[in-house]
C-alpha positions in Angstrom: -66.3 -71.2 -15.9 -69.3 -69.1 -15.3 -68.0 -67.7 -11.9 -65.1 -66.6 -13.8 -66.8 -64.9 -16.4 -69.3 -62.9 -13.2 -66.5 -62.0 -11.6 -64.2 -60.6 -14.9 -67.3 -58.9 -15.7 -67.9 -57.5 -12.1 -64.2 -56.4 -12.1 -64.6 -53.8 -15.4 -65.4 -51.2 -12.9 -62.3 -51.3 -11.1 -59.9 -48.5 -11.7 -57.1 -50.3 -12.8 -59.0 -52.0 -15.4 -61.3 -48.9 -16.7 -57.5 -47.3 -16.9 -56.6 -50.3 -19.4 -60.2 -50.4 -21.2 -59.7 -46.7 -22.9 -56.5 -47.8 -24.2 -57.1 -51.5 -25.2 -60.1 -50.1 -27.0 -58.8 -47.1 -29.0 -55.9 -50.3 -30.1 -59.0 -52.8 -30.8 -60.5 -49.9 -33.7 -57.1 -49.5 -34.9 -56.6 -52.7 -35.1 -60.1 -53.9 -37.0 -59.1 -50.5 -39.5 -56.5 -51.8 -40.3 -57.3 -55.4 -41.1 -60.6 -54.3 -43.0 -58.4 -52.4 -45.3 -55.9 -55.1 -45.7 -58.8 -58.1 -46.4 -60.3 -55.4 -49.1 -56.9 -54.9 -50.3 -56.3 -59.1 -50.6 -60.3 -59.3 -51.8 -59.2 -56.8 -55.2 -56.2 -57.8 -56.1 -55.6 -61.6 -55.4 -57.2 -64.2 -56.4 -58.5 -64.7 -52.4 -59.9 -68.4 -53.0 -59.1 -70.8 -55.6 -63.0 -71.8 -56.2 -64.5 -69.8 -59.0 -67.9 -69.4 -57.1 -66.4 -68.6 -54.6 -64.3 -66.0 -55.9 -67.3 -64.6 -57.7 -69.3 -64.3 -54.6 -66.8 -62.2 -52.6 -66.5 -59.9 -55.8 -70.2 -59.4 -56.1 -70.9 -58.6 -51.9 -67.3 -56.5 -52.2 -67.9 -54.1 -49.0 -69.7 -56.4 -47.7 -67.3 -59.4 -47.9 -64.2 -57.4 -46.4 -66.6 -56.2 -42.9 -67.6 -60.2 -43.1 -64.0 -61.5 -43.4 -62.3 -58.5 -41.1 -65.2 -59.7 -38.4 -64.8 -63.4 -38.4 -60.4 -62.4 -38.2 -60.4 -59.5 -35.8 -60.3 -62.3 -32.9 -57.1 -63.8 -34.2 -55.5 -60.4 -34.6 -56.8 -58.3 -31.3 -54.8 -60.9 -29.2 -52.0 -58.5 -29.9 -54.0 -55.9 -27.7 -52.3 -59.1 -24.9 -48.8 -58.5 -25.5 -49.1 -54.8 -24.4 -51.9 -54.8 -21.4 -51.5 -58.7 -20.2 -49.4 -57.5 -17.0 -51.7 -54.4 -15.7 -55.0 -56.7 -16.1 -53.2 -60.0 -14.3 -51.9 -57.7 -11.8 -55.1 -55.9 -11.1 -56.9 -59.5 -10.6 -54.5 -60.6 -8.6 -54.8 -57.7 -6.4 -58.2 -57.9 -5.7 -59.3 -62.2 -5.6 -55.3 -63.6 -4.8 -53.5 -61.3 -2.4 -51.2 -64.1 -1.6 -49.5 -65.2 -4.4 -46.7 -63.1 -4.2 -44.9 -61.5 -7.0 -45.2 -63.0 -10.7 -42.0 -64.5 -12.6 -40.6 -61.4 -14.8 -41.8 -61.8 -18.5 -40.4 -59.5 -20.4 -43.4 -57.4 -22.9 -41.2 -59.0 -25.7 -42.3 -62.4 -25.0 -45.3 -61.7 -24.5 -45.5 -59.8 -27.6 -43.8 -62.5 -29.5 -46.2 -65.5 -27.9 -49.2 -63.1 -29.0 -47.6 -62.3 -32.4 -47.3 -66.1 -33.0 -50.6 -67.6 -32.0 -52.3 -64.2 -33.8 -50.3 -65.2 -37.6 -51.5 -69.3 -36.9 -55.1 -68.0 -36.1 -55.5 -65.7 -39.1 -53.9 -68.3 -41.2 -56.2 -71.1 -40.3 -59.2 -68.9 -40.1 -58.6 -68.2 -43.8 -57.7 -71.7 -44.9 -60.8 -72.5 -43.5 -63.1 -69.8 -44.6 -65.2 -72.1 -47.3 -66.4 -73.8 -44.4 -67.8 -70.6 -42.8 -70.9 -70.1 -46.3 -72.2 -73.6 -44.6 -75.1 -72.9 -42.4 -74.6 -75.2 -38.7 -71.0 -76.1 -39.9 -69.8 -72.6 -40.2 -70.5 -71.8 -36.5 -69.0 -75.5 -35.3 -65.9 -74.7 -37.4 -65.8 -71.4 -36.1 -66.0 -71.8 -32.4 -64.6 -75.0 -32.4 -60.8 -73.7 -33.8 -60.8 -70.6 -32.2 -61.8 -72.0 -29.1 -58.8 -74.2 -29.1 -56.1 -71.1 -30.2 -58.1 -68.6 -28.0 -58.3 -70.3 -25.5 -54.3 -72.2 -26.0 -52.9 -68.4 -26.1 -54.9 -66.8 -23.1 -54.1 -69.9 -21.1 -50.5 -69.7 -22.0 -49.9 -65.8 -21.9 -51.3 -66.2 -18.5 -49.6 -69.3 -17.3 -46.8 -68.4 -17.9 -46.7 -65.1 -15.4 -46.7 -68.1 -12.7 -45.2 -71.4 -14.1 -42.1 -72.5 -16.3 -42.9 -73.5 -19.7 -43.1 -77.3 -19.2 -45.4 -77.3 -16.1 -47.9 -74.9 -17.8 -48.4 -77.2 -21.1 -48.7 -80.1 -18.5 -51.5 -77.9 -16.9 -53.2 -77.0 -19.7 -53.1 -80.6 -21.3 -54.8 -82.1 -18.0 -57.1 -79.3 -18.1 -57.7 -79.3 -21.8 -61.4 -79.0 -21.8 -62.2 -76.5 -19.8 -58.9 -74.8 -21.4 -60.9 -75.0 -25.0 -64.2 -74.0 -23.6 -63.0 -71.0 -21.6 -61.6 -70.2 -25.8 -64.7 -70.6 -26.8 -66.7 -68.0 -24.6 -63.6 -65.7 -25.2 -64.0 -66.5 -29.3 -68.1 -65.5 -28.4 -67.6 -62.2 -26.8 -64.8 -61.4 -29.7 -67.6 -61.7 -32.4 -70.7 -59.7 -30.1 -70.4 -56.1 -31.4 -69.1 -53.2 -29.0 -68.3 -56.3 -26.5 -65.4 -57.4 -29.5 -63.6 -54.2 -28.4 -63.3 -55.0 -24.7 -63.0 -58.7 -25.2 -59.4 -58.9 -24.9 -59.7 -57.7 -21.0 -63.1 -59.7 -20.5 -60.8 -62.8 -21.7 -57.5 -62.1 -19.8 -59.9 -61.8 -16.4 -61.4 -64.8 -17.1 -58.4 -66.6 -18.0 -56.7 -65.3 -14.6 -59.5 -67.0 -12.3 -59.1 -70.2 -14.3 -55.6 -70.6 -14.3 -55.4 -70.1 -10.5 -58.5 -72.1 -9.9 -56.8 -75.3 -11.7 -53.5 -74.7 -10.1 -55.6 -75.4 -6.9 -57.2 -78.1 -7.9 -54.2 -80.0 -9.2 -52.6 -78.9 -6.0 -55.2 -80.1 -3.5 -55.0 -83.3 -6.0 -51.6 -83.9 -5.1 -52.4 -83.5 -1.3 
C-alpha cells in the first residue's frame, strides 16, 4: 500500500499526468462550487434533519454548516472527475511501471461515467444519512473513514478493474482482496479531506489504485502457479 502511494506520488511529475492535473483540478473547484451552493440551498429551505437540535444547529453555524457538509461530500461527488480522466491516468501508469500488459479492454467513457455517476449518488446519500453520526467526537472519524473507505475504495477498484477484467472476475478479485481493497479507500477518503491535496486526489487515488490492482492480479496469479 505504501509503495503504491510513493510511487503515485513520484509519478505527479510526469507529463502525462501534470497534462491531466490542470484539468481535473479546474473540474474538482467546479465541482465543490457547485455542491456548496446546493447543501446551502438544501440547509435554507428544507428541513435538512429531522432532529430539532439538530436542525437548530445548522441554522445557527449557516455558512459555516454548508463549507462543513460540502467538505465531508466533495469525496463522494469528485469521483466524477473518474469518468472523464480514468483512461489517460491508467494509461500513463501503465506506460511507465507495466509496459507489458498490452492494450486494455475498450470501456467506453459512458460506462465509466455511469459506474462513477452511481457509486457518487450511493456515497452522497449515505454520507448524509449518516451525518448525525459525524457531531460525535472519535465516532465521527470511525464512521467517516470507515464508509467511505469501503465506496472509495469499491469504486476506484472497480473503475480500474475493469480496464483489465470482465465483470465477474474483478468482484472475485476485489472480494479476496477485500481488505486491502477498503484500506487503499481509506487513504484515498484521507487525501480527499487534506485541503489543496482534495483537488488532486482523484489522480493521487486512480495511481494508487493502478499499482494495486496489478499487484493483486500477480499475486493471485503466482497463487495459482
Amino acid at each position: 500500500m505504501l509503495t503504491a502511494l510513493l510511487k503515485s506520488l513520484a509519478q505527479l511529475n510526469d507529463p502525462a499526468i501534470r497534462k491531466v492535473l490542470g484539468k481535473t483540478i479546474a473540474l474538482a473547484l467546479v465541482l465543490f462550487v457547485v455542491l456548496f451552493i446546493a447543501i446551502g440551498f438544501l440547509l435554507g429551505e428544507t428541513q435538512f434533519f429531522a432532529i430539532g437540535w439538530l436542525e437548530t444547529t445548522t441554522q445557527i453555524l449557516g455558512g459555516l454548516a454548508t463549507l462543513v457538509i460540502s467538505w465531508l461530500l466533495f469525496p463522494a461527488i469528485a469521483v466524477l472527475i473518474l469518468g472523464f480522466y480514468l483512461e489517460d491516468v491508467a494509461v500513463a501508469v501503465e506506460n511507465r511501471h507495466y509496459p507489458d500488459l498490452g492494450a486494455p479492454r475498450v470501456q467506453p467513457l459512458r460506462e465509466a461515467m455511469m459506474i462513477a455517476v452511481k457509486f457518487g449518488l450511493i456515497a452522497a446519500a449515505l454520507n448524509i444519512l449518516i451525518l448525525p453520526l459525524y457531531l460525535i467526537p472519535v465516532v465521527n472519524v470511525l464512521a467517516y473513514y470507515g464508509l467511505n473507505g469501503y465506496l472509495l475504495g469499491r469504486e476506484y477498484f472497480e473503475l480500474v478493474a475493469l480496464r483489465r477484467l470482465e465483470e465477474k472476475p474483478a468482484n472475485d478479485l476485489r472480494r479476496t482482496f477485500s481488505g486491502r481493497v477498503v484500506l487503499s479507500g481509506v487513504v484515498i477518503a484521507f487525501l480527499s479531506t487534506l485541503p489543496v491535496i482534495n483537488l488532486v486526489a482523484p489522480v493521487i487515488g486512480t495511481l494508487m489504485m493502478v499499482h494495486i490492482v496489478e499487484g493483486l492480479r500477480q499475486k493471485l496469479a503466482s497463487a495459482g502457479k
